[in-house]
Each structure stands twice: as C-alpha cells, then as structure tokens.
N, C-alpha and C positions, 0 to 999 in steps of 0.2 A: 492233380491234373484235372484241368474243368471239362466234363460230361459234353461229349458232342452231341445235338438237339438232330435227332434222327425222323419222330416223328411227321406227320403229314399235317400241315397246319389248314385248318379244313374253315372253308367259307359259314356262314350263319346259315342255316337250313333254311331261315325266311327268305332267302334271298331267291331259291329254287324259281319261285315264281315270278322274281323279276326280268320282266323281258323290254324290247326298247327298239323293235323292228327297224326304226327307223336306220338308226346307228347300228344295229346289229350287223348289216348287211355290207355294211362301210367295210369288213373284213377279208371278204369273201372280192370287194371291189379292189381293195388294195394289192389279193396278189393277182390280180391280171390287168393291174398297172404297171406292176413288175415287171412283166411276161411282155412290156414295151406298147398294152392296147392303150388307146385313149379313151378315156371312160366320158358317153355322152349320161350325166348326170340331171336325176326328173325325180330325186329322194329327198332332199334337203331344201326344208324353206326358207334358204337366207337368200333375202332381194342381192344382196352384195356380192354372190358369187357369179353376177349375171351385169344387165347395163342398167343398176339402180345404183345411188346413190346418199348420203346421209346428209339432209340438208345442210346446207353450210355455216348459218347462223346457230345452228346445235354446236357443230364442234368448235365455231369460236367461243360459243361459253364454255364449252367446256375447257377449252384451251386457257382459257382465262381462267377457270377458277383456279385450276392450277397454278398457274402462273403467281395468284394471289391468295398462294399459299394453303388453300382448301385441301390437302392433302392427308390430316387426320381422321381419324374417328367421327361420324358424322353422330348424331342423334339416333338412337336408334329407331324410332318410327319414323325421320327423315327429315332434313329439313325446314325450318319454317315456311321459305317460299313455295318450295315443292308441293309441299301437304295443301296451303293453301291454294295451291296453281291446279291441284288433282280435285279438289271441292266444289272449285271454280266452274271444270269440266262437268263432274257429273250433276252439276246445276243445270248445266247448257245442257244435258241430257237427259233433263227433267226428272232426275231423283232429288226426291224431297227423304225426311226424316236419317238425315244421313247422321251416323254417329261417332264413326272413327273412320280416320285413311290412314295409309302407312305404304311407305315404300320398301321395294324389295329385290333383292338378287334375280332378277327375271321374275316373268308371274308362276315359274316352276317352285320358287321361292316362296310365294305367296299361297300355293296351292296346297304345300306341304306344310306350313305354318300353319293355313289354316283349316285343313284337315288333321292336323296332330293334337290341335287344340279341341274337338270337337268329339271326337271318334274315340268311344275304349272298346274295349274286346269284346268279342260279339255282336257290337252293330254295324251296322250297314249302312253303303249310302250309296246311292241309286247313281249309275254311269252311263251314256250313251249307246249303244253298238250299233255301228262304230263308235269310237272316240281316240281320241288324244292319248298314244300310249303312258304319257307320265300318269294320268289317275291311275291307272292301274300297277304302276310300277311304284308311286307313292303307298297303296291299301296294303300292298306284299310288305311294305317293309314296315308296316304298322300291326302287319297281322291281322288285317279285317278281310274279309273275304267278298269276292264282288258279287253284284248286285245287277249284272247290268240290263237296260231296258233298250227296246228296240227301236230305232229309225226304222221308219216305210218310205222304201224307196218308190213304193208305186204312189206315195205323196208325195214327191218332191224330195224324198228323206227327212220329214217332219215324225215329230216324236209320235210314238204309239201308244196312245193315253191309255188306253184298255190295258196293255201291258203293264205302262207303269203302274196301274193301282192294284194288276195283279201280284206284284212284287214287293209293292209298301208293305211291312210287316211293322210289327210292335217296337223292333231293335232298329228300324231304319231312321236315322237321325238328319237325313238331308237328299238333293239332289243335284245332280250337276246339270246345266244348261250350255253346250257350246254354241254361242252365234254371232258370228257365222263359224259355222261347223268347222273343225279338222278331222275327216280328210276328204268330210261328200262337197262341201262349199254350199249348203244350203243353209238358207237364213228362214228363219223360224218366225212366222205369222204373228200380227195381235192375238187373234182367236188364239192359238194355239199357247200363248204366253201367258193368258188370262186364264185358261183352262187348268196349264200347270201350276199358274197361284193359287187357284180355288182347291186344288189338291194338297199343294203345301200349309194353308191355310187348316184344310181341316185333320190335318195330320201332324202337322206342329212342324215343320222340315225347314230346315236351312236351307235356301238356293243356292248355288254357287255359279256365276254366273260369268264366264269364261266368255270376254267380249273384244280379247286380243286386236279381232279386223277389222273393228267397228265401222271405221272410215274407208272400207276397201270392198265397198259395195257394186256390185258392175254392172248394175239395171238400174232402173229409175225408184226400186223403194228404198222407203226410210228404212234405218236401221231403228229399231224400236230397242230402249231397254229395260231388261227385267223390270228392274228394282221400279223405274218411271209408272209403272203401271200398275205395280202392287207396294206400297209404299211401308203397310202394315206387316207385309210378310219379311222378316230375316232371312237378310242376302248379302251377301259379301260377292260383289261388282269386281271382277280383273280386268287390267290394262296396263299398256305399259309402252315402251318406245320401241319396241324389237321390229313389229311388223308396219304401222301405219307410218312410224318418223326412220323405217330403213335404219338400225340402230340396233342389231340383235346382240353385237357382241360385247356393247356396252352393259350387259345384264342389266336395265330397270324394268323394274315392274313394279305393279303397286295393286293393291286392293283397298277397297270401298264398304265399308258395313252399314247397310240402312234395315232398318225399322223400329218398332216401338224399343224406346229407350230403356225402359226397366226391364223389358224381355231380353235383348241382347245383352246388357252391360258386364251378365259373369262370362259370357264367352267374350266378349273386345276384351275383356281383362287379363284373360288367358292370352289372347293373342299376342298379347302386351309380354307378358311373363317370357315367349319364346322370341319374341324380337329382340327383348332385350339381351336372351341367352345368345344371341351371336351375333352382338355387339351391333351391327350398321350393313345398311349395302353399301356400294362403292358409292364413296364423298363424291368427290368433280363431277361426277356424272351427272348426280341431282341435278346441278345447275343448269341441265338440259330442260328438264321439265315444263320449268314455264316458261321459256321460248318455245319450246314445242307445241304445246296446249294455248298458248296465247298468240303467238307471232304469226307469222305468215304460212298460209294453209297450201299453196301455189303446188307443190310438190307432189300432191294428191292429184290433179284433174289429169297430170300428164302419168302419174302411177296407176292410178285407174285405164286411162288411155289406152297405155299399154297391155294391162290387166283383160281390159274387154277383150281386145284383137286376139291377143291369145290363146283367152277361153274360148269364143268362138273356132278358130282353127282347129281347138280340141277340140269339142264337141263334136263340131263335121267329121273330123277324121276317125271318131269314136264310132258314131252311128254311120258312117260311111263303110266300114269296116266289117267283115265277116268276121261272125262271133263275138263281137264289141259292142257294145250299146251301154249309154251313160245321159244320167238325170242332168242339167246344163247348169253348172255351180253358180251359183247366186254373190256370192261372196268371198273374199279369202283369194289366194290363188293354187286352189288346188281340184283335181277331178279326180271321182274313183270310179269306173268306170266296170263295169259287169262283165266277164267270161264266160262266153260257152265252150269250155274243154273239158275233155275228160279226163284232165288230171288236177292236181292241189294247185292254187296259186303259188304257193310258196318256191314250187319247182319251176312251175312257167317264170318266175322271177328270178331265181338264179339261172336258170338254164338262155335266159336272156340275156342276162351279162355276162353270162363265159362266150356263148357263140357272136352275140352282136355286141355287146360293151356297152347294151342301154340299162343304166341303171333306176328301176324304178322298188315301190315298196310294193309288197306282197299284203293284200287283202287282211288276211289272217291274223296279220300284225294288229291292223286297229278293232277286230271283230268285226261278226258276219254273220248273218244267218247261217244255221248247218246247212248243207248243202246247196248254196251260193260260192263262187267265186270271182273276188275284183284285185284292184289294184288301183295304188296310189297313183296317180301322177302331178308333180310339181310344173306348174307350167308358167315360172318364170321365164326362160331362154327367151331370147330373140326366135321370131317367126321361122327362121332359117334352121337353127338349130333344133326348133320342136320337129319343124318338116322334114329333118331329117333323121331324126330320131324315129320316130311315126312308120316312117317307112323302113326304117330299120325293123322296127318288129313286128309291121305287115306280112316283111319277109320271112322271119322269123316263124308265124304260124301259119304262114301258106304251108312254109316247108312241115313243120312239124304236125300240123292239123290237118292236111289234106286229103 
C-alpha cells in the first residue's frame, strides 16, 4: 500500500526575502473587489489599463509574422533584424564600443540574466533607494545581499555620490542606474552620470543602466545615456517595448553591453551561456522591434501630452495638500510623493484601500530613508479619474490625521 506524503512541503528559505510591493498588495485589493467596491487603481504601470494604446503598425507585424509562420524557437539572442534594429538605436543614442545585444522575456529578463552572470556569493552590487522592486527580488534569489545607495530627494532624487563610495567595497562588482527612475520619476543629470563613471571606472564596476522610459521625458531635457558618455566603462544598456511603444504584455526587452572589448568579452560569454539555457524570448513578437525603433515615432508627442497634464495635476494636488509634498517627476509616469503621518506607510496604504478603494504602493516597498514616509502613485488615469482619486484620500487623511 503506497505511504500517504503527510509532510509540509516548505518554500526555499532564499525566498524569505523576496518581496514585490507592487503586486503584493494586488491581494489585499482583490478581496474588496469582492466585497462589490471598485477599486480606483494608481499601483500598476501598464499604459493599457488606462486610454493608451499599442501602436498599430507593431501589431501588424506582429500579426504578420505569425501569420508567416514565425511561430518556433527564435535564436536565442534574437533575431537578425531585431538585434540589428536594437544596434541601430543605441547608435542614435550615441553609444559607441557596443559589443553584444540580445533580446529578452521583458528587461526583468535581462536584468536577471544579467545579474546571474555576474554576481557569486558574497558580492555585491550597488541598488538605488528607492528602486525598482525586481533588483531586489532578483539578489534574494541569488543569495547576494543588498547594497543599497541613496537618492536625495532634496536634489531632485539624484543619486548620493558620497553614499555610494561609502558603500563600494572590495566584493562590489557593479551598480544599477534607473533613468528615469521608478518610482521618484527623476532623470539623472550629465554631471551626475559622469561622476558615477569616474567611480565605476576607478573601481572596476559594471553599470547597469535601466533606461525602460527613455522616450517618456516631460520637460524639455535630453535624456542622456550612460553608456554615450562613458564609452570605456562596462554597461549593459536596458530597453524594451513595454513602456515607450505601450506593449508590456508582449514581454520584449533587450539589453546592450558596451565597453572595451577584451574587458567585457568573459562576461557577454556568460550572458551567452544563460540565453541560451532557456532557449528564446517570444518569436512574433521580435518582429515588433524594428518598426518600433525605426517607423513612426507620432505615438510619443501625444503619450508625452498626456504624461505632462497629469503629472502636473499631481504635483499641484501633492504640494497643495496637507502633509503631502512631492519632488515634480521628470520622467516615466509615476510620483512618490513624501507623508507627514504618524504612522508607517504601509498602513496609510491599506487602510486606504479598505475605507476609500484607492489603490496606490506603499513607500516602503521601493525603499526609503528610516524614518521618512512616501508612496507610489501611477498617474496614468485620465484627469477625471486622478481628480477623483486625489480627493478620495484627501478625505481619507483629513478624517484620519486631523
């Protein structure tokens, strides 16, 4: 008679520290959907859930490659045209000493490919705070421990040079650069890009240079990048069609390796080894690429458009607000915006969505200085929806903070 399997089949211990704020909180929204509330959503940045759309000459190719049978196994660092179409770009974006590109399952894809290749046990590698909860939900599940270096928000949320070189140590093998930022929306100066090469430079560091919103600037500056500027330093450039070509669910991404050839070549090799280990990202999809990067750019002035109006409404209603006050995002489309309460964010955020049904992310999630508290807000919606969301949780701390 076969042995009934009684024990408790127990998660990997690395996993403890994997956390994902974003999505986390998606649980807690679900069941007071249930409960018949309509949940005004300011958590998730997909343009799609909102009045953005996926240009239409993308999904005819993609339509087409289908159609014309592109349905297997692609290459795995990606198709000829693609690779080529993604070269092309960061030409136009004046990186020079380029060595390898490779497409990939989103740049979440790219980010853990190329931090898996990089990173062994006991080193480190420098991460924003705030930042982008996947780095850190990537280092957990590698077993490296974080690192992370601070944004000043009383610069705009521009990195804190003095921090970071307080933290380079012997075992730090790189650093992350978001810009524009997730989740302050701040875009990060020449000076300040030159500064962090001259520190990679004399410490040997990999860049990593997370540049998702390139094209989703809402002021009149350039978006400057890394790698353009420091040409000798190793960096590995992300981008991908999720945020600028409205296209998240398509997962591409793709990463960029520039600098000196003999220096980088045993890591692209490595990166090589893990692309190949799981086979391809999605085939048809590629075919998006270079329409994307080469065709018609129109999409943009009226996505931006939108972009401006928004962020500005936020900001006024931020700094209009008692106990609100927020740095005015530069890029991206998101604002974190500073609390004076005297309790954790994380409760001001649920307790926000059980009584008013606004869902936003809890500060804490992307990191923060100790004793600061902020929160995310996505400000995609149409004007109407942010305005009334807005005043949903004015109400919300009149009553509660009064």
């Amino acid at each position: 008679m076969p042995l009934t399997q009684t024990r408790e089949i127990t998660a990997a211990s690395r996993l403890e520290n994997v956390r994902y704020a974003i999505r986390d909180l998606a649980c807690v929204a679900d069941e007071v959907a249930r409960q018949g509330h309509k949940i005004l959503p300011l958590n998730i940045g997909d343009p799609l859930n909102f009045d953005f759309r996926t240009p239409a000459h993308l999904i005819e190719a993609v339509y087409k490659a289908m159609k014309d049978g592109k349905n297997g196994y692609a290459p795995s660092p990606g198709i000829k045209e693609a690779i080529e179409a993604i070269r092309g770009e960061a030409t136009r974006k004046d990186i020079t000493n380029i060595q390898d590109a490779f497409v990939t399952s989103g740049v979440s894809e790219s980010v853990e490919i190329c931090l898996s290749a990089l990173l062994n046990p006991g080193e480190n590698l420098l991460t924003p705070s705030p930042d982008y909860p996947l780095y850190s939900a990537v280092l957990a599940k590698l077993e490296i421990g974080l690192n992370p270096y601070d944004l000043n928000e009383a610069d705009a949320w521009q990195p804190e040079l003095e921090d970071i070189r307080r933290k380079i140590t012997p075992r730090t093998r790189g650093i992350v650069v978001i810009n524009p930022n997730n989740p302050t929306g701040s875009v990060c100066t020449r000076a300040m890009l030159e500064q962090i090469a001259e520190l990679a430079r004399r410490h040997n560091l990999v860049v990593f240079a997370d540049e998702i919103y390139d094209k989703l600037i809402l002021d009149d500056d350039q978006h400057i990048s890394f790698a353009a500027l420091a040409p000798d330093v190793p960096c590995v450039t992300f981008g991908g069609l999720s945020k600028n070509y409205l296209a998240p669910g398509w997962r591409i991404g793709w990463g960029v390796v520039s600098g000196e050839a003999a220096a980088v070549k045993p890591y692209v090799d490595g990166i090589g080894k893990l692309l190949r280990s799981r086979l391809c990202a999605n085939h048809p999809e590629q075919y998006a690429i270079k329409p994307a990067l080469e065709g018609p750019q129109d999409h943009l002035r009226e996505v931006t458009r939108k972009l401006r109006a928004r962020r500005d409404l936020t900001v006024n209603w931020c700094n209009t607000t008692p106990r609100v006050s927020c740095v005015p995002p530069r890029g991206a489309f998101y604002a974190y915006p500073k609390l004076d309460i005297p309790e954790g964010d994380e409760v001001f955020v649920k307790e926000l969505l059980l009584q008013k049904h606004v869902l936003v992310v809890h500060g804490s999630g992307f990191g923060q200085k100790p004793g600061t508290r902020h929160f995310r807000i996505v400000f995609l919606p149409d004007e109407k929806t942010l305005s009334q969301a807005y005043a949903a949780i004015a109400e919300f701390m009149r009553t509660r903070y009064s």
